[in-house]
TORDOGU-135448 format. One record per residue (C-alpha): residue in one letter; x, y, z. Coordinates in pm, whole numbers, plus 50000, padded with zeros to 5 digits. Layout:
<sites>
aXYZ...
</sites>
This chain:
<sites>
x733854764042623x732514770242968x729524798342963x728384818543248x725604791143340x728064767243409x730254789643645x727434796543808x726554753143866x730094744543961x730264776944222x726924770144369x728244730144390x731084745444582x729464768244765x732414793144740x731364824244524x727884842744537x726134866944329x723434871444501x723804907244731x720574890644927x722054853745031x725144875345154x725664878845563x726764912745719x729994897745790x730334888645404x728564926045257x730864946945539x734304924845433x732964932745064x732464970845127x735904977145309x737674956944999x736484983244777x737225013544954x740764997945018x741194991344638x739735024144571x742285039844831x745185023144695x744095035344290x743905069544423x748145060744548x750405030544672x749865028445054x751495010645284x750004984645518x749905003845856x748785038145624x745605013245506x744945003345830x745115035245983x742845049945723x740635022245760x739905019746117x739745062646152x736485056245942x734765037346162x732795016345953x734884985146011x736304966646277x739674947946318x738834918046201x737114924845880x740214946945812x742624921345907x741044899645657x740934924145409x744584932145452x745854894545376x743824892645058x745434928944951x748474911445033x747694878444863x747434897144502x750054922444548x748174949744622x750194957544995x753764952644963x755584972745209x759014957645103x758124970444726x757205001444849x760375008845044x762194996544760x760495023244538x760725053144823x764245047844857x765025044944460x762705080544456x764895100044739x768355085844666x770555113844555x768575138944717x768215129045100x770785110045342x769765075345454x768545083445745x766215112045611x764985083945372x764695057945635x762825083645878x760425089545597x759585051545584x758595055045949x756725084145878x754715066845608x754005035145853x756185007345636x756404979945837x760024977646038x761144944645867x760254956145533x762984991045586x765624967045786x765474950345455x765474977345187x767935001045366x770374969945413x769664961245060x770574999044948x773684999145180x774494969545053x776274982444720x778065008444983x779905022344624x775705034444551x774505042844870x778005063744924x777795085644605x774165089244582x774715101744981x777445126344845x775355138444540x772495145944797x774655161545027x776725185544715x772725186744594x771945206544946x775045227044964x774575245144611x771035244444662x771535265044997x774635276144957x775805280444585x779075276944530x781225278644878x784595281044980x784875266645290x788015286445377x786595320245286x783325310545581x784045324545845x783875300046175x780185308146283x778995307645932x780855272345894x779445253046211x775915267046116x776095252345731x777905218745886x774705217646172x772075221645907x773245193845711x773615176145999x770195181346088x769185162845759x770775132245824x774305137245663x777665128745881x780355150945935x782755132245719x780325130645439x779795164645460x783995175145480x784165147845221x781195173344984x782975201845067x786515190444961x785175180244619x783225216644550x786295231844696x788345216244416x785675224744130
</sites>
């Protein structure tokens, strides 16, 4: 078995790892100092990789390229993984937001474009999910705001006002009718 002298031979042989905080460059103690505030950001909650960088560079301490390095060895162990993270977001929200409200969210939160192509196609995918989990949200909203309505007994400016709010939030007319007929026939 290997001790800790002999780690230390075959990595100084190599010339790839150093202990020594004294033999270390700038470059090598700044790259060092922004991968421990990004691990200690991402402990505190999952970011995304735009949300690190943007938290990163409003510091100040550390320019692009230090970051950009930092951000492929985040990457490299799992630590950013804007595909998982849209995966998760969406999983969180379905049944209580539309699709769009959930994909405007990932915007908001700075997942990478390719990542929510991906995870909103791969949630619309099983259409039979995505449809009912759209139709709890939407039922969700109505009693929520609403109670229990009879969308005969609204009167026509009442009506357009509820079907314009949940508009607003991302939910389409026919999903919304669609809502509607079912607590009509509860």
């Amino acid at each position: 078995m290997k001790d800790f002298n002999d780690f230390l031979n075959e990595q100084t042989e190599k010339n790839t790892y150093n202990l020594d905080p004294e033999a270390l460059t700038d470059e090598e103690k700044l790259f060092n100092r922004c991968k421990e505030r990004s691990l200690y950001l991402i402990e505190q909650s999952e970011k995304t990789e735009g949300k690190l960088r943007e938290l990163l560079k409003r510091s100040g301490k550390y320019p692009d390229d230090v970051i950009d390095r930092v951000v492929v060895f985040l990457k490299e162990y799992g630590y950013l993984d804007d595909l998982r993270y849209a995966r998760q977001l969406i999983k969180y929200y379905k049944g209580q937001k539309s699709a769009k409200e959930i994909e405007q969210k990932l915007y908001t939160r700075k997942v990478d474009r390719n990542a929510i192509k991906t995870a909103m196609e791969e949630f619309k995918e099983d259409s039979d999910d995505a449809d009912s989990s759209e139709l709890e949200a939407v039922q969700a909203l109505i009693q929520k705001k609403y109670g229990t309505v009879d969308p005969d007994a609204l009167e026509p400016d009442a009506k357009r006002k509820m079907y314009a709010s949940l508009m607003r939030k991302g939910f389409s007319y026919e999903m919304i009718k669609k809502a509607l007929e079912i607590e009509d026939v509860e």
